[in-house]
C-alpha positions as CSV (number, residue, x, y, z in Angstrom):
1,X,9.5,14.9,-30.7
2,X,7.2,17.2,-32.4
3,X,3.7,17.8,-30.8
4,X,0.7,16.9,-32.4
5,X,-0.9,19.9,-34.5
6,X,-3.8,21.8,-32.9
7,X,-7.4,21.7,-34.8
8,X,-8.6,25.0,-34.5
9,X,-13.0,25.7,-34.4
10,X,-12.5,28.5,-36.5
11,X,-10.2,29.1,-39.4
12,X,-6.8,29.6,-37.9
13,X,-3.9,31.4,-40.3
14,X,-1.0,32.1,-38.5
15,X,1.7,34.5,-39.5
16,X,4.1,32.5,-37.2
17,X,5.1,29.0,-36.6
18,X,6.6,27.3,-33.5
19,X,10.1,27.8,-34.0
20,X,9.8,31.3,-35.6
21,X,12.4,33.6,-34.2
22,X,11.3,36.6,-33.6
23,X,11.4,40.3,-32.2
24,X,9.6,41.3,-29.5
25,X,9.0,45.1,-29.1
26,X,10.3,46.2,-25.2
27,X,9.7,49.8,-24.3
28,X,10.3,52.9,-27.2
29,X,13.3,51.4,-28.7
30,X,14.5,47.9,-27.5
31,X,13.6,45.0,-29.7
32,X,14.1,41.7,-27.6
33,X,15.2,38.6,-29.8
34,X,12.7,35.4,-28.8
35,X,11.5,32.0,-30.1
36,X,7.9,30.9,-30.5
37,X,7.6,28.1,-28.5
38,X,3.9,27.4,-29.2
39,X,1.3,28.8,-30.9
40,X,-1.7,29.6,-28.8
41,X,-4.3,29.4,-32.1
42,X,-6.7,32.3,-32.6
43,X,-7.7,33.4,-29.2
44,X,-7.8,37.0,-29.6
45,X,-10.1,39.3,-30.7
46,X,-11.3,38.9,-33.9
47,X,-9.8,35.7,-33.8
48,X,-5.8,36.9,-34.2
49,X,-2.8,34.3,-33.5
50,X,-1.5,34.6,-30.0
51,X,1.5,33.2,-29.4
52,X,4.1,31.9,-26.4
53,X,7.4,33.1,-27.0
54,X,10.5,32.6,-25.1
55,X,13.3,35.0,-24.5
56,X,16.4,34.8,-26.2
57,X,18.6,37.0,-24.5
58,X,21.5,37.6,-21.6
59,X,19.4,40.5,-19.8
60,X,17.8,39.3,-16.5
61,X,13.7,39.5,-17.1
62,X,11.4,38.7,-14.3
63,X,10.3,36.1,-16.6
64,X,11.6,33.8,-19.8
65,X,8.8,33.4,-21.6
66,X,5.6,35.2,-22.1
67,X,2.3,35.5,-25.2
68,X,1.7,38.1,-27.5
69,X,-0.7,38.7,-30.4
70,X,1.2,37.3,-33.8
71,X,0.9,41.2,-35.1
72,X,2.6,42.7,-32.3
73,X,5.8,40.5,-33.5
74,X,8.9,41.1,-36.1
75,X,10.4,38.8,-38.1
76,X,14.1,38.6,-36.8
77,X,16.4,38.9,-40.2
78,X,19.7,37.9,-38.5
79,X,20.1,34.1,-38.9
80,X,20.0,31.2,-36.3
């Protein structure tokens, strides 16, 4: 079931959607593959996207999932 679709106060246009996979900059070089798993609306300064991701990935992290600004994020190219 999807959930319901947020109503933002302010004008909210996100660069990602729930779903989105993406790549998640780890360190100087490691890019960590992830999947937004909700989008957190425009809480950051200036209003930009934050967003909850989850990781998608055999490495042991202290964590699965985590949020990030929207601009921090790539695009993954490789297909799901």
């Amino acid at each position: 079931m999807k959930p319901a679709k947020k109503v933002w106060p302010i004008p909210h246009n996100p660069i990602f959607d729930v779903g989105d996979r993406v790549l998640v900059p780890w360190g100087k070089d490691l890019k960590i593959p992830a999947e937004v798993i909700e989008d957190r609306g425009p809480l950051g300064i200036g209003g930009r996207q934050i967003v909850r991701v989850r990781f998608l990935t055999d490495i042991v992290f202290p964590y699965e999932e985590s949020e990030f600004p929207a601009e921090m994020l790539e695009r993954d190219p490789t297909p799901s």
